[in-house]
C-alpha positions as a printed Julia matrix, in Angstrom:
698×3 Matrix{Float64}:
  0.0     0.0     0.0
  1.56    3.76   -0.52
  1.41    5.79    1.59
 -0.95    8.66    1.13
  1.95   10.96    1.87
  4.44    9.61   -0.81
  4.22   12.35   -3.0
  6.08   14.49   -0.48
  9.7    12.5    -1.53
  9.49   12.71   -5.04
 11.77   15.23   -6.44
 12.21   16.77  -10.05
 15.36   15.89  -10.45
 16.48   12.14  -10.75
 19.08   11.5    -7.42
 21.37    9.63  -10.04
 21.2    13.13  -11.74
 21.83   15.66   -8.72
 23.33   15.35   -5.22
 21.3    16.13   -2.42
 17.92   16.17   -4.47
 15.11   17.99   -2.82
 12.15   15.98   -1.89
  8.95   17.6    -3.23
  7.31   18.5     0.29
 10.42   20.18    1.66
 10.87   22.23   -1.64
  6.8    23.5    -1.15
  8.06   24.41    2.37
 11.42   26.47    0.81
  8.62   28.45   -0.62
  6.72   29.15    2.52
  9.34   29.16    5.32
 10.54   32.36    5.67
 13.82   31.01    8.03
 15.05   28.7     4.19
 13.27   30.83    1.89
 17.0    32.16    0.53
 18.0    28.87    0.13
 17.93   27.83   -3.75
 18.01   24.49   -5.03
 20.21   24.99   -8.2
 22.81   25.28   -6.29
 24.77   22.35   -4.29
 25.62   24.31   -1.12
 22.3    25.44   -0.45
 20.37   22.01   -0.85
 23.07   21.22    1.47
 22.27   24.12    4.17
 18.44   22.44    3.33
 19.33   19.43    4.61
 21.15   21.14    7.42
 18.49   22.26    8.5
 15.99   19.38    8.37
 18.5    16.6     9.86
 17.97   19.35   13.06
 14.62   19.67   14.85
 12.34   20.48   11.75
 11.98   16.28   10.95
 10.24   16.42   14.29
  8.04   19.56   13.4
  6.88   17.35    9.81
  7.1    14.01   10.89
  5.51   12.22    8.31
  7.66   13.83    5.13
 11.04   11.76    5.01
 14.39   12.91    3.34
 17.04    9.62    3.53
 20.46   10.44    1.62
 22.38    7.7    -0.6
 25.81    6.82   -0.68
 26.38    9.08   -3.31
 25.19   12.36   -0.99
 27.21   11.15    1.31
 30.82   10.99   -0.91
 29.81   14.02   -1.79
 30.06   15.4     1.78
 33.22   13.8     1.96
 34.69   15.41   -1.21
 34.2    18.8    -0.19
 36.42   20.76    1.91
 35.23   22.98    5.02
 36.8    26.12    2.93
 33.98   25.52    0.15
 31.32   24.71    2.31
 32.0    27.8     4.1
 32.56   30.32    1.43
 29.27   31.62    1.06
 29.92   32.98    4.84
 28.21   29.69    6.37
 24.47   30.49    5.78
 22.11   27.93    6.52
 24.7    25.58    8.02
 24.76   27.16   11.58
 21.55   25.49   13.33
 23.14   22.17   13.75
 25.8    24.59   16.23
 22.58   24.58   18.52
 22.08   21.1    19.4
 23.83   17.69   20.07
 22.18   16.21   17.13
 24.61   14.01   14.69
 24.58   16.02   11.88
 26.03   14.63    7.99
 28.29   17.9     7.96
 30.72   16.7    10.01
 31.54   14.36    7.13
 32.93   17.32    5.34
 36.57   17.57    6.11
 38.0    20.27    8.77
 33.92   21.04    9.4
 34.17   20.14   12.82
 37.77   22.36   13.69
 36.13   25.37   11.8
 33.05   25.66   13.7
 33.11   24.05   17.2
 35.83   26.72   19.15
 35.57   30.0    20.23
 38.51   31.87   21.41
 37.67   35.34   22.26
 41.65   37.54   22.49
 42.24   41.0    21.93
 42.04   40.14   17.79
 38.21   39.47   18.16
 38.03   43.18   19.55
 40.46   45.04   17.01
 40.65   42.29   14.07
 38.12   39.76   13.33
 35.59   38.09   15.07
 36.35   33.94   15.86
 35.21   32.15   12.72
 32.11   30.17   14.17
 30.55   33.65   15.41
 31.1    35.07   11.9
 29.04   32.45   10.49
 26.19   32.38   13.14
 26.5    36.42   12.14
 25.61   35.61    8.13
 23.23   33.1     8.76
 21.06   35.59   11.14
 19.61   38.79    9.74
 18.87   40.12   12.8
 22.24   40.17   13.66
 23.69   41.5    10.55
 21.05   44.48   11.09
 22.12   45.26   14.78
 26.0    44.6    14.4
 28.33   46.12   11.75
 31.04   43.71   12.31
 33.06   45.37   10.0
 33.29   48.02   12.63
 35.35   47.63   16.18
 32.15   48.96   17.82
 29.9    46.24   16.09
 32.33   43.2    17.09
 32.3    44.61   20.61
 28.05   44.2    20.47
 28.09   41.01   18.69
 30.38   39.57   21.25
 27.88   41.1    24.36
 25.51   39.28   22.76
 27.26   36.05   22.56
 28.06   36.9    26.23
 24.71   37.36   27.6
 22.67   34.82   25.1
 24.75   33.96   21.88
 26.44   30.82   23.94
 22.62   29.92   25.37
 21.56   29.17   21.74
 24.46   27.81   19.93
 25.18   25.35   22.97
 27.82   23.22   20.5
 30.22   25.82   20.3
 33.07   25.25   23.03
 34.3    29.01   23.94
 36.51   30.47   25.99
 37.68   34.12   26.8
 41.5    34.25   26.59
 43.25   35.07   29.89
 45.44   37.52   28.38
 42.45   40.12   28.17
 43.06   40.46   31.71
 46.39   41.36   31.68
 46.52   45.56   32.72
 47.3    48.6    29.85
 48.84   51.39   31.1
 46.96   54.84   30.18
 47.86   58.52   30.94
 50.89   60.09   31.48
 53.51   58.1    32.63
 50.91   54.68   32.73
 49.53   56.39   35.57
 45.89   54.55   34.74
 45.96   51.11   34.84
 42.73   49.45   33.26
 42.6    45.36   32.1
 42.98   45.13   28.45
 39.71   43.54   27.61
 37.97   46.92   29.42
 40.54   49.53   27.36
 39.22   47.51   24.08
 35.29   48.44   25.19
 36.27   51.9    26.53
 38.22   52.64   22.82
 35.78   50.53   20.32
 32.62   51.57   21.1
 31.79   54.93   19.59
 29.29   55.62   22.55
 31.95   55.44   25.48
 35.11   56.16   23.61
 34.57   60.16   23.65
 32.91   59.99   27.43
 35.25   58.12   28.89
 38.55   59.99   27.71
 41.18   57.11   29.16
 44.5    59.63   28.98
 42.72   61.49   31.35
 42.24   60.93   35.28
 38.51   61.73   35.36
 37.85   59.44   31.87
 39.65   56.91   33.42
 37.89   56.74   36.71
 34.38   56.91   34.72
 35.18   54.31   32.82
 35.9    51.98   36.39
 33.08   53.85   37.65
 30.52   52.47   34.46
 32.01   49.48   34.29
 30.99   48.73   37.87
 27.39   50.26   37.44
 27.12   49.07   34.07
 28.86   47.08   32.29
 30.02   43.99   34.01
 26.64   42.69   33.98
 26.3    44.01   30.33
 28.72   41.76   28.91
 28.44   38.7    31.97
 31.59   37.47   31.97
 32.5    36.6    35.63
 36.48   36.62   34.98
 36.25   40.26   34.17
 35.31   41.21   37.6
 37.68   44.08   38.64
 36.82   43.11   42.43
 38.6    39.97   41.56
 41.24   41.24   40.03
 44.04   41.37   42.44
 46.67   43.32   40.51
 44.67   45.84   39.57
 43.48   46.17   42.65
 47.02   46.04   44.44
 47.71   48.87   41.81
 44.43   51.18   42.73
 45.39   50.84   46.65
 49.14   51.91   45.82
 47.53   54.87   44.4
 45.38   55.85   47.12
 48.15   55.09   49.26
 51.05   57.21   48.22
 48.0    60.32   47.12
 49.11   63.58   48.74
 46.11   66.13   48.59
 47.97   68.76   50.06
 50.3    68.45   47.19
 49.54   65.89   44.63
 45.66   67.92   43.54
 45.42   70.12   40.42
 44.72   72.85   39.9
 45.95   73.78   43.39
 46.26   72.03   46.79
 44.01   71.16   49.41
 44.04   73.03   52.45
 44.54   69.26   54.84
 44.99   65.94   53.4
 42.18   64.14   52.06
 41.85   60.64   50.24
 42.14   60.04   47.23
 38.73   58.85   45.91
 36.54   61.61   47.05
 39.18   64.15   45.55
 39.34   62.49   42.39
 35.63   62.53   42.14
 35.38   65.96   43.18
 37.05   66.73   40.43
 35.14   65.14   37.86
 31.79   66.93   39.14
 30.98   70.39   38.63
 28.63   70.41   41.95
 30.94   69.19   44.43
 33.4    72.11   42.93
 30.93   74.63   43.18
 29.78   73.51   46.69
 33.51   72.64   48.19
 36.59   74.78   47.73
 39.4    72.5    49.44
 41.98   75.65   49.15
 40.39   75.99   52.82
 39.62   74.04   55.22
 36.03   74.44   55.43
 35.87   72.99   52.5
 37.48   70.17   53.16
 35.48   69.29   56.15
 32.4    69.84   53.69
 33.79   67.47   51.12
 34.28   64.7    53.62
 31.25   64.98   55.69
 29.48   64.51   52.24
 31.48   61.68   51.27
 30.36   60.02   54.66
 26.44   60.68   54.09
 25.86   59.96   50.34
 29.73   59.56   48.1
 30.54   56.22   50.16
 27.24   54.81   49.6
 26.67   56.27   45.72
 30.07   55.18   44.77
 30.4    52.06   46.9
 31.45   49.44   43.81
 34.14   51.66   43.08
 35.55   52.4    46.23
 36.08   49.2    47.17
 38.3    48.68   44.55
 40.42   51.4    46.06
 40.78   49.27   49.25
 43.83   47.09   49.63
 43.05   43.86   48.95
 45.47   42.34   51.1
 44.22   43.02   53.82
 40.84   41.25   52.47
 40.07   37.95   52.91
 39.04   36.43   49.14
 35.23   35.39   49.04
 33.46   32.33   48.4
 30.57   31.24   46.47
 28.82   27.54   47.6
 27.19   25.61   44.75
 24.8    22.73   46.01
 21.44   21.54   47.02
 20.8    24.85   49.09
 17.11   23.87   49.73
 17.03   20.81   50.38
 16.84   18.62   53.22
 19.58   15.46   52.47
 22.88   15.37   53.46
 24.69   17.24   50.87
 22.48   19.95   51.19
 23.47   19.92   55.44
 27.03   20.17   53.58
 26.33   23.59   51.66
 24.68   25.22   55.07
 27.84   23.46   56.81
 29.59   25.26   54.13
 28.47   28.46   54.77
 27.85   28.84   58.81
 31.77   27.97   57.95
 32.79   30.79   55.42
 30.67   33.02   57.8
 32.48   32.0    61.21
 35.9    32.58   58.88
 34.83   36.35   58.41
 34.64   34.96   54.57
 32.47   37.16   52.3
 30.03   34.13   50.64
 27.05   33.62   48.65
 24.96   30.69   47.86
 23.82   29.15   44.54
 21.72   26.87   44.55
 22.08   23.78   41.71
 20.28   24.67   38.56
 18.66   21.31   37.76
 16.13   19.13   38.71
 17.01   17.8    42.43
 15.39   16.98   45.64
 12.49   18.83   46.77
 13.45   22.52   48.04
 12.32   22.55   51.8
 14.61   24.71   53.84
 15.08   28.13   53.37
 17.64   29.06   56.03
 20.43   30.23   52.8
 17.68   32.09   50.98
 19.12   35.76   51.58
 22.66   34.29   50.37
 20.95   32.96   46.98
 22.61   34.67   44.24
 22.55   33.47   40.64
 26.2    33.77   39.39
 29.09   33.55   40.65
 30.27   36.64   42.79
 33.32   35.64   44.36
 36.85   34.7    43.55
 36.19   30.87   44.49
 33.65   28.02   43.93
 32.9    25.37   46.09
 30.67   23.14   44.54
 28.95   21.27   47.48
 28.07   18.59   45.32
 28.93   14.34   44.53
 30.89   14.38   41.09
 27.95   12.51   39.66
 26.19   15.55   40.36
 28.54   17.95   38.98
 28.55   16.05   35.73
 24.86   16.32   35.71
 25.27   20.26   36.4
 27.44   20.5    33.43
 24.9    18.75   31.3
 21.8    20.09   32.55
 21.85   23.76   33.11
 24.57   24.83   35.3
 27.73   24.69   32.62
 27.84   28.14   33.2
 28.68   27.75   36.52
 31.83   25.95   35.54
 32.99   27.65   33.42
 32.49   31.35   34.92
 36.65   31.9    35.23
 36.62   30.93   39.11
 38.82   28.91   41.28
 36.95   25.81   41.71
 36.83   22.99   44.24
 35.06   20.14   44.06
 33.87   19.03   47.67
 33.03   15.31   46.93
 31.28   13.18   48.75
 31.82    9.49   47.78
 31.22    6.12   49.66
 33.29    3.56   47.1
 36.68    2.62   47.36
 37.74    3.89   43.93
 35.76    6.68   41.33
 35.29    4.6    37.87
 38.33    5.16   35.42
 35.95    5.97   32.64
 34.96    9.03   34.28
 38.21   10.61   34.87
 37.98   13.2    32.92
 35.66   14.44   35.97
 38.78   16.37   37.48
 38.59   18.57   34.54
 35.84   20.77   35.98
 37.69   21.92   39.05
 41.23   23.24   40.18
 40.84   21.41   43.43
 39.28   18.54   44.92
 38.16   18.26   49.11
 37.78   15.37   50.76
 36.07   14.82   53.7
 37.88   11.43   54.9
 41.25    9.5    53.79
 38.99    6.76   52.69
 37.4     9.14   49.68
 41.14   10.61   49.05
 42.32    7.64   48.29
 39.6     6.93   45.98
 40.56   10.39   44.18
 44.09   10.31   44.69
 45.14    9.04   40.8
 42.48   11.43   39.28
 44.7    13.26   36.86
 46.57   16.14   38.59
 44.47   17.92   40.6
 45.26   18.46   44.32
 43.53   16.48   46.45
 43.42   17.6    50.28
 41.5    16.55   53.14
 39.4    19.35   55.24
 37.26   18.65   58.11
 33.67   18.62   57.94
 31.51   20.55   59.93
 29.54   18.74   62.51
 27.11   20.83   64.45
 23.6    20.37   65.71
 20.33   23.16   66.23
 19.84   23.64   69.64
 17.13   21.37   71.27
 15.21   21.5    74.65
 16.67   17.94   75.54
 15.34   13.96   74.88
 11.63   13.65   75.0
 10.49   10.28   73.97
  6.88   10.99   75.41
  6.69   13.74   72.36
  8.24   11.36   70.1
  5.78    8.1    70.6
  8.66    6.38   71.98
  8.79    4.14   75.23
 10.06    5.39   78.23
 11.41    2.3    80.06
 13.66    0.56   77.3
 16.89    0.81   76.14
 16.76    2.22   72.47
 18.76    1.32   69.81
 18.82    3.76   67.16
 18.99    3.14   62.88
 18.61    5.85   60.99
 18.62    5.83   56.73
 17.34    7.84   53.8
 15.64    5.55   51.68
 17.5     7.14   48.82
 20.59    6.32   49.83
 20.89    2.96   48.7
 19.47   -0.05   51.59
 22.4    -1.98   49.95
 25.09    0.14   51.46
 23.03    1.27   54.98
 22.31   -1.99   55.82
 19.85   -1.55   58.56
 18.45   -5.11   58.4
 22.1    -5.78   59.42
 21.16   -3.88   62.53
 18.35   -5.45   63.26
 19.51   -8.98   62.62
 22.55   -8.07   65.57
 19.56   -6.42   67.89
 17.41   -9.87   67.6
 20.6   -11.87   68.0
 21.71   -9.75   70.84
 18.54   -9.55   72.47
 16.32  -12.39   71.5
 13.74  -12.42   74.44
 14.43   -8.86   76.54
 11.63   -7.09   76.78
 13.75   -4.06   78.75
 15.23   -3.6    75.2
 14.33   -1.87   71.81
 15.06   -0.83   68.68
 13.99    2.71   66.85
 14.0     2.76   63.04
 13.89    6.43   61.6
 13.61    6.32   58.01
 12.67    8.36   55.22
 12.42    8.33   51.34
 11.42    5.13   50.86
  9.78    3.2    48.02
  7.37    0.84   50.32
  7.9    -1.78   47.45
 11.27   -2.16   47.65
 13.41   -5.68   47.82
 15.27   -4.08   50.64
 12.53   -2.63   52.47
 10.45   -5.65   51.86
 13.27   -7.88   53.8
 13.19   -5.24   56.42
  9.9    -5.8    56.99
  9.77   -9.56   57.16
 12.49   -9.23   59.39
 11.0    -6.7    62.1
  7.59   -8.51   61.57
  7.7   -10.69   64.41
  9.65   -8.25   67.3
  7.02   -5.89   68.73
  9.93   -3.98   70.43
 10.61   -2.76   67.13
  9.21    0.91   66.88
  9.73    1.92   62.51
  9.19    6.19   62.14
  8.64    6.28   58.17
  8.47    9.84   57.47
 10.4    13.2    57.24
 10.99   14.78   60.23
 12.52   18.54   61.2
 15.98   19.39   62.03
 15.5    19.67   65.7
 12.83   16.41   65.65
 15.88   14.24   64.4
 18.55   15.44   66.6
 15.81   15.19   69.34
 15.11   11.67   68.61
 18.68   11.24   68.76
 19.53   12.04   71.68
 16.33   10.63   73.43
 17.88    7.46   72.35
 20.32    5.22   74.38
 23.41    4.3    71.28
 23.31    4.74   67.58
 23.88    1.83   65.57
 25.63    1.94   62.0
 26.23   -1.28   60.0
 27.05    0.27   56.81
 29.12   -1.51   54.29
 30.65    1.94   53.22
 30.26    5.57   54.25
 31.95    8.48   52.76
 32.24   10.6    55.67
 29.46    9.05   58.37
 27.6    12.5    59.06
 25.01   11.06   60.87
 27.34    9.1    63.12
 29.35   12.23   64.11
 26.27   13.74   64.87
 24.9    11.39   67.56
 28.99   11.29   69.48
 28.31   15.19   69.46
 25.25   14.47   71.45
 27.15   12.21   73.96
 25.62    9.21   72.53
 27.58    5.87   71.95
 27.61    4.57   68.85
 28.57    0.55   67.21
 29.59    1.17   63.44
 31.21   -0.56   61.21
 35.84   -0.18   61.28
 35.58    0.68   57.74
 35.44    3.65   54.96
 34.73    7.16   56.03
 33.93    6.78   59.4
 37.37    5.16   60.41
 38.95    8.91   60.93
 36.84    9.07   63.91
 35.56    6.05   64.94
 38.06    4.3    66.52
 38.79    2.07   69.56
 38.65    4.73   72.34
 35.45    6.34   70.72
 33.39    3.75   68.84
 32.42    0.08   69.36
 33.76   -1.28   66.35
 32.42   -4.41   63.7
 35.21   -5.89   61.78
 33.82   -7.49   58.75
 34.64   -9.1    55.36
 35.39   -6.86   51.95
 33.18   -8.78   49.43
 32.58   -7.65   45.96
 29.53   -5.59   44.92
 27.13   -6.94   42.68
 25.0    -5.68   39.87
 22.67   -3.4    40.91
 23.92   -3.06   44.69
 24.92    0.79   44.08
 25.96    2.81   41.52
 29.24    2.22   39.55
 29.61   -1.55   41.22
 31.32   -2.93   39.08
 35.2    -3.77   40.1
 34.14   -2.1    43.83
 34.18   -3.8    47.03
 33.04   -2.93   50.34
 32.74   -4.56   53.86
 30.23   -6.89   55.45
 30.21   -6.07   58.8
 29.72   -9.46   61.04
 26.24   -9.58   62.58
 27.95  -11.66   65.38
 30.26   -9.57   66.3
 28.09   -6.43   66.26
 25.53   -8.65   68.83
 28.46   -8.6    71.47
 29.21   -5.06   70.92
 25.53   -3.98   71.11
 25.2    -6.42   74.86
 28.7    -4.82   75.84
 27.19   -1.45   75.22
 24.27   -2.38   76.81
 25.7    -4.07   80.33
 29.01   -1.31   80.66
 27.44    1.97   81.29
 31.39    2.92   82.89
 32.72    2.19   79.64
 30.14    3.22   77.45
 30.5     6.6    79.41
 33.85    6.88   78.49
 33.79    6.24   75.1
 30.93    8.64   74.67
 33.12   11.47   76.09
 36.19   10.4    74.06
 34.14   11.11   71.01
 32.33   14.1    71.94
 35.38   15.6    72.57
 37.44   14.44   69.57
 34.18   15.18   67.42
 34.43   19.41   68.93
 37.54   19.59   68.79
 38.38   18.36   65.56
 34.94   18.62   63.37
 33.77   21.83   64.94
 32.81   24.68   62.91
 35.26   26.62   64.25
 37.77   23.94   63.3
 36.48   24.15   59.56
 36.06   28.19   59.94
 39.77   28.07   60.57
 40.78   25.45   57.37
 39.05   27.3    55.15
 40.28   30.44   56.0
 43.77   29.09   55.48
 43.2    27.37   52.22
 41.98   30.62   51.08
 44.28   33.01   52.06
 47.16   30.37   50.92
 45.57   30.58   47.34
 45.74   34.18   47.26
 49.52   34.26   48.53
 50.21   31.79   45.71
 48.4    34.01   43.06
 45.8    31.64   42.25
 43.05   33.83   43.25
């Protein structure tokens, strides 16, 4: 039977006749579509450019037309050379740049090298724009009508554009600004007006600032600071070309103000008393303050900086504080994570930042720009910014995550010209070779145990150090177990999980299995459950289940509970079990020895920094392969199998010793403040930080 739509593939010409031959529907639509309507078929590159522009999202839009090439379009592709593709200046061939989509073009030799990189240098300001952006430029009217790129000034607004939405669009394009536009230009006499290049190539291309902002001059050249702090920064969004980030610049500017002399150093006579530099230099530049302050006497002086205290600090703020030494700043931090939600690497971007704030660090907060867990907590909200502010990223996030972020939204983020440091989470022996290339995204990694540093250590060669994690709890009224449904005459035995973090690797029917082994018959003891995020249906829960089904001293909370309500129930419990086969870190262990209470956990993986013999009772166990479908990335991993038998006698030792299990309970309380306060991580990251800026990394 044929179809009733088969007249939409025959062409006019023969396909033994002509390469690339036009199917008869998409021709009708050449004639209707105003975005192809310039396209002709006589000629070879433009049914090309046709095609171009079907094989992208317009075979979705007319589903039931097909267009299939034969070998022959194909050799033909392969014959031609990127240079004749592209001589027409690229229209029609620039859509594929805006997807992921396999496209035929890349059959056409040096395609791929001539349109996949931008480098934006000092040439793409005074020269000619990087190739790919040329040909995104002819194949867009509305581009070629808004920038002359024949003209410095029309480069300069082509490239804002590619800045602020250009590299939204055309997401195949890898790009890069080149670090040498940073680098200062003297202006002025004698060099005395430092600016970065890429800001003296604005100031001098663009006809609207270049006769404004006068850079051989002291009052141009402070406007132009002045405009690009009000202005444009967030014109052209590129988070490199921060000036408040710009250390030598900034070392330069506070050398000036410095070594400024107003009682000698002002034109076009003295001041009557010294006065600083800023506020003089803007006096100067505005006819008001001159009329209303004469600083050849000392009246006006006083008037001058009694005005700069009420409004010139406040209405030139940006500026000034680019005036202020910045050595005797500390560098500031922005924390990338789950911000509102309610797991545990979200607890690690609010660790993060009660951190940076106890360090006197400036900080803001970003939180991931993807699909995540559900966004509960709202403590960070007045810290939310959007993009990056600071010198430094710490991305608060597993590097699964961060290779999500780069795919699904938050590239940006990576690639906004910051330090960044990956703070990684990770609960497997070793990070899968295959994903190596992970390290690539950040300058530095943190690790929260030895355990996950060895598991990063061979990652390429990015440092890999170890910083504390901060443990600290919300203040609570003290255990109430009559508010909690819990009873009041047993010894409790606490498990605590997130259903979505694998049942495999918490192992809390491990717990239970020691409890009922431990215990089989005493009614004086019991066991609390606290779990959330589970899928009722699930194999592991399911075994759980069976397993508790029997043992009425069994008490199961299945839902999500409050800050304060878990740290309550903690510590309205009697010991905190753990029979993990691996832990990253062991947050939730360090948590309950904060709260004085004892814990049994299993001697391996995260948790063996700080549980140890004088602070935990510990469950040796076997390392046994992981199998398919135990956890992510299982394959080649191991982990441990903690022995249920052994755990029994440490949970009756617990039980029957309260001298010892008093002692132990201090030991870790103390090494847990001492060592995993947030004073203790206030004080590591404030190091790290300032060493980064003494090495000129930041």
């Amino acid at each position: 039977m044929i179809p009733h739509t088969d007249w939409l593939k025959q062409a006019p010409e023969s396909p033994a006749d002509m390469a690339f031959a036009v199917p008869a529907g998409i021709r009708l639509l050449l004639g209707i579509r105003p975005d192809i309507a310039h396209l002709k078929t006589d000629h070879l590159l433009d049914r090309i450019a046709v095609y171009a522009w079907w094989e992208s999202d317009s075979r979705q839009d007319y589903a039931e037309m097909e267009w299939t090439l034969n070998p022959a379009d194909l050799d033909t592709l392969r014959g031609l050379h990127a240079d004749e593709l592209l001589a027409q200046g690229g229209r029609g061939f620039t859509r594929m740049l805006r997807g992921n989509w396999p496209s035929v073009l890349d059959l056409v030799p040096g395609f791929t090298a001539r349109t996949r990189e931008v480098v934006v240098d000092e040439s793409s300001f005074t020269q000619v724009l990087p190739q790919p952006l040329r040909l995104i430029w002819a194949d867009r009217p509305d581009l070629q009508a808004s920038y002359d790129i024949a003209q410095e000034s029309g480069r300069i607004g082509l490239l804002m554009w590619w800045f602020g939405f250009g590299h939204k669009e055309y997401v195949r394009v890898a790009w890069r600004v080149d670090t040498s536009l940073r680098q200062l230009r003297p202006h002025g006499p004698q060099g005395a007006h430092p600016l970065p290049l890429f800001l003296s190539l604005i100031i001098q291309g663009r006809d609207d600032l270049r006769n404004l902002y006068p850079l051989d001059t002291e009052t141009g050249w402070l406007a132009a600071l002045i405009w690009w702090e009000q202005n444009g920064f967030h014109e052209f969004a590129v988070p490199s070309w921060s000036l408040r980030n710009h250390m030598e610049l900034r070392g330069q500017l506070a050398e000036k103000s410095a070594g400024f002399d107003a009682t000698r150093h002002m034109a076009p006579a003295p001041c009557a008393r010294p006065l600083p530099y800023l506020p003089c230099l803007i006096w100067g530049a505005r006819a008001d303050l001159k009329a209303a302050f004469d600083l050849g006497n000392a009246a006006g002086c006083h008037g001058l900086e009694a005005w700069w205290k009420a409004n010139g600090a406040t209405e030139y703020a940006a500026v000034a504080s680019l005036f202020e030494d910045p050595a005797l700043q500390l560098p500031g931090l922005n924390i990338v994570g789950y911000a509102q939600s309610v797991i545990g690497i979200a607890e690690d971007v609010r660790m993060a930042a009660r951190s940076a704030q106890i360090a006197g660090l400036p900080y803001c907060v970003i939180d991931a720009p993807m699909p995540g867990p559900a966004r509960l907590d709202h403590t960070l909200d007045a810290q939310m910014v959007a993009a990056p502010v600071h010198p430094v990223s710490l991305f608060c996030l597993p590097p699964t995550e961060m290779i999500r972020l780069g795919m699904e939204g938050g590239r940006s983020l990576l690639t906004a010209g910051t330090y960044n440091i990956g703070a990684w989470p990770w609960e497997l022996p070793a990070w899968p070779g295959y994903l190596a290339g992970v390290h690539q995204m950040v300058d530095e990694i943190w690790v929260f145990s030895e355990y996950v540093g060895a598991a990063f250590a061979g990652l390429g060669d990015k440092p890999v150090r170890r910083m504390p994690l901060a443990v600290e709890l919300p203040a609570i009224a003290g255990p109430d177990r009559r508010a909690l449904g819990l009873p009041a005459d047993k010894f409790l035995f606490l498990v605590m999980f997130d259903g979505n973090s694998w049942l495999s690797r918490k192992n809390p029917v491990g717990a239970v299995r020691a409890f009922k082994a431990a215990f089989p018959s005493d009614q004086k003891v019991g066991m609390v459950i606290k779990a959330m995020g589970l899928e009722n249906n699930s194999t592991g829960w399911q075994a759980m289940l069976d397993e508790i089904a029997s043992d009425d001293r069994v008490v199961v909370i299945n839902k999500t509970l409050s800050r304060s309500d878990v740290t309550r129930l903690t510590a309205s419990c009697d010991a905190y079990v753990s029979l993990h086969r691996s832990e990253g870190f062991g947050r939730i262990i360090a948590e309950a020895m904060l709260l004085g209470v004892p814990t049994v956990v299993t001697d391996f993986s995260g948790n063996a920094d700080f549980c140890t013999a004088d602070t935990s009772y510990l469950v040796s166990g076997e390392q046994i392969p992981l199998n398919k479908g135990e956890y992510l990335f299982a394959d080649g991993q191991f982990w441990c199998d903690p022995d249920i038998s052994q755990a029994s006698q440490q949970m009756v030792r617990l039980r029957e010793d309260k001298t010892e299990r008093m002692r132990l309970a201090a030991n870790a309380r103390k090494n847990i403040t001492e060592n995993y306060s947030i004073e203790a991580v206030a004080r590591a990251y404030k190091a790290r930080l300032q060493q980064l800026r003494q090495d000129h990394r930041i």
